[in-house]
N, C-alpha and C positions, 0 to 999 in steps of 0.2 A: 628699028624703032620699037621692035615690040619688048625686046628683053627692057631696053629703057623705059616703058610704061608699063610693062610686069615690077620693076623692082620700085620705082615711084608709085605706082599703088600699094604693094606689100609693106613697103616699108611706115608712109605715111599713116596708110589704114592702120595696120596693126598696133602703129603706138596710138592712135586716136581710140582702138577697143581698149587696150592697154588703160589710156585714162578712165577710160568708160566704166574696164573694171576693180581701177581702184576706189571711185564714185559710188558703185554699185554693191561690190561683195568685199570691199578691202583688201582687195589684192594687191597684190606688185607695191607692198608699204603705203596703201593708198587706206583710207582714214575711214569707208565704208558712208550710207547715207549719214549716220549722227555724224562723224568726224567732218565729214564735208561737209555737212548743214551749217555745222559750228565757225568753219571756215567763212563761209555764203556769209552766215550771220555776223560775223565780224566786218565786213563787207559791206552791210548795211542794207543787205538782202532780205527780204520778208519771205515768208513761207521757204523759209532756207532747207528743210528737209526734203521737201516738195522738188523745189528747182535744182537739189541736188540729182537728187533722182531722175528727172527728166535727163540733165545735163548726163549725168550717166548714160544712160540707155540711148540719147541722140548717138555718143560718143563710139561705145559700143557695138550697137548695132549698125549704124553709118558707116564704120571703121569696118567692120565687116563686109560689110556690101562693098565699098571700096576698092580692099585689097581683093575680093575674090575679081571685082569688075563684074557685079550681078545689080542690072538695077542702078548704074553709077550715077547718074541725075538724081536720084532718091538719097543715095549714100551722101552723097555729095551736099545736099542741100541740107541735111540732119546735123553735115557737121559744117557747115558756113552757120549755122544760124546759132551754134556754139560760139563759133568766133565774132561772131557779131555782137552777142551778147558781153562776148567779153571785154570786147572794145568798148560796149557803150557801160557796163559798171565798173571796166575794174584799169583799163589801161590808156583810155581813148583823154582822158582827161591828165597824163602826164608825155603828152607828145611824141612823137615816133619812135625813139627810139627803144631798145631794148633796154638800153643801160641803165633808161629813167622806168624803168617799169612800162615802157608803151608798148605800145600795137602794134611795134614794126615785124614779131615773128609771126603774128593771127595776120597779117595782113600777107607774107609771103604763104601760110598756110591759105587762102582765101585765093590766091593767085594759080597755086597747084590744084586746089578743088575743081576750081573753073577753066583750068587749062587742060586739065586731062578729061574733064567732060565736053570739053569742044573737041579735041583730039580723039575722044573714043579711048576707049580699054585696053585696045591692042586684039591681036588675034588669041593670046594667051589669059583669056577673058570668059567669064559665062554668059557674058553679051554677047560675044560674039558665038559661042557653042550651042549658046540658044536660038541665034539669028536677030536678035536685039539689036537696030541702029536705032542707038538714044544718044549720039554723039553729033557735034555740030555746032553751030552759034549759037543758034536758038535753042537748045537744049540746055547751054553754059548759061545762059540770060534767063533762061526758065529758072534755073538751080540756084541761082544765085538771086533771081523773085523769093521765088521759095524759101531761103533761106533767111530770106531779111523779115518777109512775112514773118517766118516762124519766131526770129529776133521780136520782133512785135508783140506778138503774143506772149513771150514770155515776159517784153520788159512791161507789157501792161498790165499782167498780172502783177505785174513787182509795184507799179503807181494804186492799181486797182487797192491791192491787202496794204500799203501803207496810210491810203486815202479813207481805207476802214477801219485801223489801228488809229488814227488819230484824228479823222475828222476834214472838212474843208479848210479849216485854219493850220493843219498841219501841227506835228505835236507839241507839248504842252511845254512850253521850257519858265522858267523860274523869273519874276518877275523882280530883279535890282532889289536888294533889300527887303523882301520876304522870302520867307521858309521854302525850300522846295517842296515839294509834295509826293 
């Protein structure tokens, strides 16, 4: 059991830093904060630079934590709340599956987060080198709390900066037969 949560953690972390660091510094042909913002912003993302950044750095640094298995409830809940985010702007609204652009891979990613945080690291772990037992039910329920909070906070910052971009009426669109503005 351990080689099998050694390699489900490396493998999954790493490509979640992997995104993290194409988000962040452009790496691995990833687009850096402006490329990504531009992305966000086409998306219909506010503060797209901002939330790229974040989304990096959860990705990143959670991918990290992860694969080492240091801290896995923490790694784990940095990058569910990636997936949550993503579900709730970008996939959740064309149905499960993959083919239509849906949520069905964040949700099998969302399943290993919280599976291998109930499971624990394994002994090939810094959890475990450290004496860390952060594994269990309630530790998986915690991360995946945590997660959806942090989902929260980002997507109300995303209502918050549109709600001050354009007002309680929401924005300004062209009224039938006058000029746009």
């Amino acid at each position: 059991m351990n080689v099998a949560l050694l390699v489900l953690r490396v493998v999954v972390g790493a490509l979640f830093a992997g995104h993290g660091a194409q988000k962040l510094f452009g790496w691995f042909g990833g687009g850096g904060p402006d490329g990504t913002g531009t992305v966000f912003e086409s998306l219909g993302l506010t503060r797209a630079r901002t939330m790229a950044i974040l989304a990096g750095a959860s990705e990143l640094v959670g991918g990290l934590l992860f694969a080492l298995g240091l801290l896995t409830p923490l790694g784990a809940a940095l990058l569910s709340a990636v997936m949550i985010v993503a579900i709730a702007t970008v996939h959740g609204a064309n149905g499960l599956w993959v083919t239509q652009n849906g949520y069905e891979y964040n949700l099998v990613l969302l399943a290993v987060l919280f599976a291998v945080t109930a499971a624990g690291p394994g002994a090939w772990s810094l959890d475990d080198l450290l004496g860390l037992d952060l594994s269990g039910a309630g530790w998986a329920l915690a991360e995946l709390a945590a997660g959806m909070l942090g989902a929260g906070l980002a997507l109300g910052l995303q209502r918050r900066s549109a709600h001050d971009r354009h007002g309680a009426t929401g924005p300004r669109r062209p009224v039938a037969g006058t000029p746009a503005s």
